[in-house]
C-alpha positions as CSV (number, residue, x, y, z in Angstrom):
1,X,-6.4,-18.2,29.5
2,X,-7.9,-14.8,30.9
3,X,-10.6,-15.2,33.9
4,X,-13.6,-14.5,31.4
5,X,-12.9,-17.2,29.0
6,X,-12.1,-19.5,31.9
7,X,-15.2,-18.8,33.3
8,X,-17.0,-19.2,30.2
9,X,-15.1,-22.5,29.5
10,X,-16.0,-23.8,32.6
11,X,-19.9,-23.0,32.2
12,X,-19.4,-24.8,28.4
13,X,-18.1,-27.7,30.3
14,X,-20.7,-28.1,32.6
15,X,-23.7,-27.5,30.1
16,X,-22.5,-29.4,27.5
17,X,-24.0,-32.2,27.8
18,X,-27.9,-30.9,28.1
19,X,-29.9,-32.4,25.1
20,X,-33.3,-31.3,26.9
21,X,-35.2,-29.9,24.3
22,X,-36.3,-30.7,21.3
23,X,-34.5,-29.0,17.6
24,X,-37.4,-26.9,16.1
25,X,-39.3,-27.8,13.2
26,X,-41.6,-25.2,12.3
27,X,-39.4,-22.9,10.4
28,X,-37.4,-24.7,7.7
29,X,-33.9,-23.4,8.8
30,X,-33.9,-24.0,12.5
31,X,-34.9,-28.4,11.3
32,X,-31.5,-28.0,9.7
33,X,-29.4,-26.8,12.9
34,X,-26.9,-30.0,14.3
35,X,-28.2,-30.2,17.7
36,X,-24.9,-30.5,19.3
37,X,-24.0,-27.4,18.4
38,X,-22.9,-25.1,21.5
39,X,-20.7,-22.1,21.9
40,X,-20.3,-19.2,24.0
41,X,-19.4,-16.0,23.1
42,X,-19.5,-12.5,25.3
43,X,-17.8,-9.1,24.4
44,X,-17.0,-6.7,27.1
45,X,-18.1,-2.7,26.5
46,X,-14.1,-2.6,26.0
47,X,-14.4,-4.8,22.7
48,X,-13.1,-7.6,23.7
49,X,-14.3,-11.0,22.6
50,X,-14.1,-14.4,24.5
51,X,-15.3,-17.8,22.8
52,X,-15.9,-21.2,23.6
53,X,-16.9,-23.8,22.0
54,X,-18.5,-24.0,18.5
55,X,-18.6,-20.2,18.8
56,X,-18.0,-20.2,14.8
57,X,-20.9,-21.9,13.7
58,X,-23.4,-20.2,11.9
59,X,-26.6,-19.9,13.2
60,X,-30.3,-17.8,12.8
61,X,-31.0,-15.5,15.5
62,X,-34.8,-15.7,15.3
63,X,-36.7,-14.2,17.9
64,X,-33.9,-13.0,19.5
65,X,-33.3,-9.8,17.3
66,X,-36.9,-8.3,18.4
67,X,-34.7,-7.9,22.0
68,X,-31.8,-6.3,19.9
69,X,-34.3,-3.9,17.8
70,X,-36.4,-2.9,20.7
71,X,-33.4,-1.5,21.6
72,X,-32.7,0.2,18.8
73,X,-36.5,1.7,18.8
74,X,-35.5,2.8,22.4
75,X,-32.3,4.7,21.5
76,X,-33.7,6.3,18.8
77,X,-37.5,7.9,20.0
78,X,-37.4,6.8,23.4
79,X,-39.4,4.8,26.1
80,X,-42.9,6.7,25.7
81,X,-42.7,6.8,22.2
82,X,-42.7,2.5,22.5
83,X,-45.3,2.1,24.9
């Protein structure tokens, strides 16, 4: 096992276990997730992919994408264009 996918084995270990929370229910397809559901995934700038974990589950991104398209927006008419 490389160093990153230790590392990221050894953070799914520890976390694990966390059921804080509470499984959302105001959007029909996040009442369906299974709550102990956890992976870890991370690719470098080289390509490479490292997993842990239930890392092949399916899941909806949800407000994480606006992080992923502002970034697009960014790239593509720059900072003063978005403000």
């Amino acid at each position: 096992m490389n160093t990153i996918t230790r590392i990221l084995a050894e953070v799914h270990e520890k976390l694990r276990s966390c059921d804080d929370g509470v499984v959302a229910d105001y959007i029909p397809e996040l009442s369906t997730v299974d709550p102990e559901l956890f992976g870890i995934s991370l690719t470098t700038p080289d390509g490479h992919t490292h997993t842990v974990g239930d890392s092949d589950a399916s899941f909806t991104i949800q407000s994480v994408s606006k992080a992923f398209v502002y970034g697009l927006v960014l790239d593509a008419v720059g900072a003063e264009a978005t403000e």
